[in-house]
C-alpha positions in Angstrom: 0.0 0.0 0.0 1.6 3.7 -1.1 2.2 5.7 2.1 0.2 8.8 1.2 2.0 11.8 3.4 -0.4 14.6 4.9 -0.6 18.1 3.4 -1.4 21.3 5.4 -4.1 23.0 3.5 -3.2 26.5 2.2 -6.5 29.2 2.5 -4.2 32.1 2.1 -1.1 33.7 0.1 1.6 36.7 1.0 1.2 39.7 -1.0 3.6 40.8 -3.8 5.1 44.4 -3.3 7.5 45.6 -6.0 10.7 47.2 -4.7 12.1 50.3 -6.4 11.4 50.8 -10.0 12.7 50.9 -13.5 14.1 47.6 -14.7 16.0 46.7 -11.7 12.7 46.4 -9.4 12.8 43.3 -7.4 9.3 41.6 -6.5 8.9 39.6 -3.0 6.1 37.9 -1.3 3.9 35.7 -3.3 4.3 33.0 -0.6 1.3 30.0 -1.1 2.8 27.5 1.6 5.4 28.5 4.5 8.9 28.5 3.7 10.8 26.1 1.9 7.6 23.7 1.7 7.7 23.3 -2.1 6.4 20.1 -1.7 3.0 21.8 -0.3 2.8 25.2 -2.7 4.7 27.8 -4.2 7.7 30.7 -3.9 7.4 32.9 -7.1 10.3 35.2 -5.7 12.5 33.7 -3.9 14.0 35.7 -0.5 16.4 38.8 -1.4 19.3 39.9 0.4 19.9 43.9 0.9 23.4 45.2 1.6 23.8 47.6 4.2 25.8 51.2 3.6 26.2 53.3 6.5 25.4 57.1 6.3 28.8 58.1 8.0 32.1 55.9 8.7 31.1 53.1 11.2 33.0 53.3 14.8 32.7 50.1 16.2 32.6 47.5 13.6 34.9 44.9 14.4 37.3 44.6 11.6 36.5 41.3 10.1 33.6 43.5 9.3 34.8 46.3 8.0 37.4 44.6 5.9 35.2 44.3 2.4 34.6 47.5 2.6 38.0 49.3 3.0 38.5 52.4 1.2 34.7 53.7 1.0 32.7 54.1 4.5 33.6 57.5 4.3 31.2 58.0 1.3 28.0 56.4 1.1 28.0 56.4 -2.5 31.1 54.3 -3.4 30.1 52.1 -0.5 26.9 51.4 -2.7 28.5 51.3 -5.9 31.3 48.4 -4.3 28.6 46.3 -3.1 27.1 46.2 -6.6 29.9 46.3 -8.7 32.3 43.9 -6.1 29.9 41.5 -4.6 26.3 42.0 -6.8 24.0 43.8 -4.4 20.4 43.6 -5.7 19.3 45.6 -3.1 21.1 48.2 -0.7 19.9 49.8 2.6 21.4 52.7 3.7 21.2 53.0 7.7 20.9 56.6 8.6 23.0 55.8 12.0 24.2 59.5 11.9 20.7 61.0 12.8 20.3 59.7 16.1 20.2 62.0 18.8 22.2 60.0 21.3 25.1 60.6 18.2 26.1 63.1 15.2 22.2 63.8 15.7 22.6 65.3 11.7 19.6 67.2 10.6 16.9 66.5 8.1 17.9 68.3 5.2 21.3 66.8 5.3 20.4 63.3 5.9 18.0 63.9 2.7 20.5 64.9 0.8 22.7 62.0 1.5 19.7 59.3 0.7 19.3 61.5 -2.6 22.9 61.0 -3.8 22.9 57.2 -3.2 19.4 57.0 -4.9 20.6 59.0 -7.9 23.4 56.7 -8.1 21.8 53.6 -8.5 19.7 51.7 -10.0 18.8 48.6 -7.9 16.1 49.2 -4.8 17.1 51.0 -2.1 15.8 50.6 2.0 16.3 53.9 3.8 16.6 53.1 7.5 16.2 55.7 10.4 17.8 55.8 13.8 15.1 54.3 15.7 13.8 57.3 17.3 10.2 58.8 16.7 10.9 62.0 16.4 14.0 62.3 15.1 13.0 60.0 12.2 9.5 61.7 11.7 11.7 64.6 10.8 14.2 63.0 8.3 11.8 60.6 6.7 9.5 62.8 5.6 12.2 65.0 4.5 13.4 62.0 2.7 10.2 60.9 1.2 9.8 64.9 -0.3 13.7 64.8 -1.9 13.3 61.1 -3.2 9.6 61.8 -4.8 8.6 58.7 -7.2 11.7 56.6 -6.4 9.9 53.8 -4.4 12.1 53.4 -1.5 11.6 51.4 1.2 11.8 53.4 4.4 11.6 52.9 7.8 10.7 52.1 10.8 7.5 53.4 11.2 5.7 52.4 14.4 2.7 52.8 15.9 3.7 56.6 17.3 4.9 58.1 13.9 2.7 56.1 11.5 0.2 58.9 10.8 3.2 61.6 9.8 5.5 59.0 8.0 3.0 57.0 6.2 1.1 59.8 4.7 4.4 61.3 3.4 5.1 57.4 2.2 1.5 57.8 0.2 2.1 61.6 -1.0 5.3 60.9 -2.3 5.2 57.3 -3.4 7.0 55.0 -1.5 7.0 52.1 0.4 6.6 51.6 4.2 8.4 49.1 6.7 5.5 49.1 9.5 7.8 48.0 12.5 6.3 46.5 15.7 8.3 44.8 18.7 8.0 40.9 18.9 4.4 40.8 19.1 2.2 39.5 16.5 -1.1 40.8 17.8 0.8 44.8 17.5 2.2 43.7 13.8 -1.2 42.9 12.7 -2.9 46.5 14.6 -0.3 48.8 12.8 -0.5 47.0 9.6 -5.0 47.9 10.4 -3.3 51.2 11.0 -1.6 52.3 8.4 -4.6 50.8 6.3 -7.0 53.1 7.3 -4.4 56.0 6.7 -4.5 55.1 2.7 -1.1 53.0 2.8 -1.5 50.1 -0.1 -1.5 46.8 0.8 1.0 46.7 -2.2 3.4 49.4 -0.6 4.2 47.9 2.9 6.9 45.1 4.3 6.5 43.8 8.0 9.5 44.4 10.3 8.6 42.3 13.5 11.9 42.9 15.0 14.9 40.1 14.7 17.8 39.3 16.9 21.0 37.0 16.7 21.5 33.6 17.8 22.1 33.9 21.6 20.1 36.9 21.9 16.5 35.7 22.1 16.3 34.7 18.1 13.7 32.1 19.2 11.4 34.4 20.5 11.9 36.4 17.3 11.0 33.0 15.2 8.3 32.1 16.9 6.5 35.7 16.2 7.5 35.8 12.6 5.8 31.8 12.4 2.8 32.5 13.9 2.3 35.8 11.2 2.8 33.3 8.4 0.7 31.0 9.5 -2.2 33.2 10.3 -1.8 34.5 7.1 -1.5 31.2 5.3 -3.8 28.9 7.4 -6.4 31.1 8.7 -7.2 33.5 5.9 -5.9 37.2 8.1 -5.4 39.5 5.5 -3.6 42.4 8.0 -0.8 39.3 8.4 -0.3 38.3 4.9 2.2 40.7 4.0 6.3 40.1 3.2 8.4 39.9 6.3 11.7 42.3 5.9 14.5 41.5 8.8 17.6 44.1 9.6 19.8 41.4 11.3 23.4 42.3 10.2 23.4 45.1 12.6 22.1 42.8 15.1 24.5 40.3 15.1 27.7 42.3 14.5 26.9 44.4 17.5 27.1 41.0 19.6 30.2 40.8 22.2 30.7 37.2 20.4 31.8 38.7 17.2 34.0 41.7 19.0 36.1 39.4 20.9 39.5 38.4 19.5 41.0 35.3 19.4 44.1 36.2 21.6 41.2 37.1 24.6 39.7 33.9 24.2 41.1 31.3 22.6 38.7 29.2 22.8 36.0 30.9 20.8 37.8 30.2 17.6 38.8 32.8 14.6 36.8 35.6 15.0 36.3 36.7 11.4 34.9 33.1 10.8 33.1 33.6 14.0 31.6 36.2 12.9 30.7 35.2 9.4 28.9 32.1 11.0 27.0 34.4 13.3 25.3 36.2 10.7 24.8 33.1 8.1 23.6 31.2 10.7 20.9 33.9 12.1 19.8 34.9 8.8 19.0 31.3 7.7 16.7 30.9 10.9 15.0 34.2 9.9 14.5 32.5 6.4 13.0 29.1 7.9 11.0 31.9 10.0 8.9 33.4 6.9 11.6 36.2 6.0 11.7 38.0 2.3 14.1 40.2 2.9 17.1 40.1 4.5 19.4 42.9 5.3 22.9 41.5 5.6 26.9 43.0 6.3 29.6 40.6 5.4 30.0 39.7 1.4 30.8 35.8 3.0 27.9 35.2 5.0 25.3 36.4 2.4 27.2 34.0 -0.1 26.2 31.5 2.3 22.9 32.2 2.9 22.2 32.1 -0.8 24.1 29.0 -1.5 21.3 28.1 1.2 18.7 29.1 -0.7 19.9 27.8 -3.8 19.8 24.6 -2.5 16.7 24.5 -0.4 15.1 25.6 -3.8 16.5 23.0 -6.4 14.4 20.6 -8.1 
């Protein structure tokens, strides 16, 4: 007698959003089983893999991180064009780490400016990231959205307190919007409703549930990001069927595992591979998680990760 194998039942599918524009747009979402179950349904776009660019020289990247990219962290736009041209970015992300308050706390108009050069420069989609704080990044966002009018980026994060201001600069000036919620699938699924009823489309928005590292609560993280999927897959919630977009690299190369050398403790091994590992290995859990987009650091560990993908997707 053939063993017949049981089949989850698939009531829902992940939206397609289109990143950036012109020929170079990248498509995500499209999801019609969870992830990696070919055997069950479909993935018409496989995950994508952004490259970040920092606004301003990095100070504490360890140096097995800052090693592809010596030469050009002191301009944002050769630091885009090298991870095209060196190590074929599809996407970038530009983390506007200079704007926070707590640091260079740069203004609006300046941060705007930067974002504009590095759009202008390329032609693959590009994230723009804020600093994390409300009002701070109401201020440059907007200012952003106004500069880059048309150009499709994808910025963020916009939370629950700066949804209104953001997301109706996001609609006026054509862009897409990374609704961000911490770890909490009931709040993903309220600001998603939120910035709904403001007049965002469901075809310009990306989740951002919030991600750590391995070793720094990545389970909790998983488990969040799985139960979105599968309310959105299995039990037909439309406010949770949206692509998932995770900002780990700067997670896990902030760790104390990846900053400790060798010499201080032997034990842990080589701390560029160490480091490497660390990001491969918390990326590919996000991908097993429901992730579409993956915002990466080291040239090695995104090779990984799509040698990963590459073979979890063969026929």
């Amino acid at each position: 007698m053939a063993l017949e194998i049981p089949k989850t039942s698939y009531s829902g599918k992940i939206r397609e959003i289109r990143l950036g524009k012109g020929d170079k747009s990248i498509t995500v979402g499209g999801e019609t089983a969870y992830p990696f179950y070919l055997f069950e349904g479909g993935i018409p776009n496989l995950p994508k893999i952004a490259m970040e660019v920092y606004d301003s020289p990095p100070e504490e990247w360890p140096e097995a991180a800052l090693e592809p990219f010596a030469g050009v962290t002191d301009d944002p736009v050769a630091w885009a064009k090298k991870c095209i041209n060196d190590y074929g970015a599809e996407i970038i992300c530009l983390q506007l780490i200079s704007t926070d308050p707590n640091g260079l706390d740069r203004g609006a108009d300046e941060a705007a400016e930067v974002v504009k050069r590095v759009a202008d420069a390329i032609d693959i989609p590009l994230i723009v990231w804020g600093c994390s704080n409300e009002e701070k990044d109401t201020e440059v966002l907007r200012k952003v959205s106004e500069v880059c009018q048309g150009k499709n980026l994808i910025i963020g994060p916009v939370g629950e307190g700066d949804h209104k201001k953001i997301g109706a600069s996001a609609i006026g000036y054509h862009h897409t919007v990374i609704a961000s919620t911490p770890i909490d699938v009931n709040l993903a699924k309220q600001l998603n409703i939120l910035l709904g009823n403001l007049g965002v489309p469901d075809d310009s928005l990306i989740m951002d549930t919030t991600v750590s590292s391995i070793g720094y609560g990545i389970e909790y993280c998983y488990s969040v990001m799985e139960r979105a999927r599968m309310a959105g897959l299995t039990q037909q919630d439309e406010k949770l069927q949206f692509p998932v977009i995770c900002n780990i690299g700067k997670e896990v190369w902030k760790a104390k595992e990846v900053k400790i050398a060798e010499k201080e403790d032997p034990k842990l091994g080589d701390a560029r591979k160490r480091g490497i590992l660390m990001e491969a290995i918390s990326a590919m859990i996000l991908l097993l998680a429901g992730a579409d987009v993956l915002i990466m650091r080291h040239p090695e560990a995104i090779k990984l990760v799509q040698e990963m993908i590459a073979e979890l997707t063969a026929e």
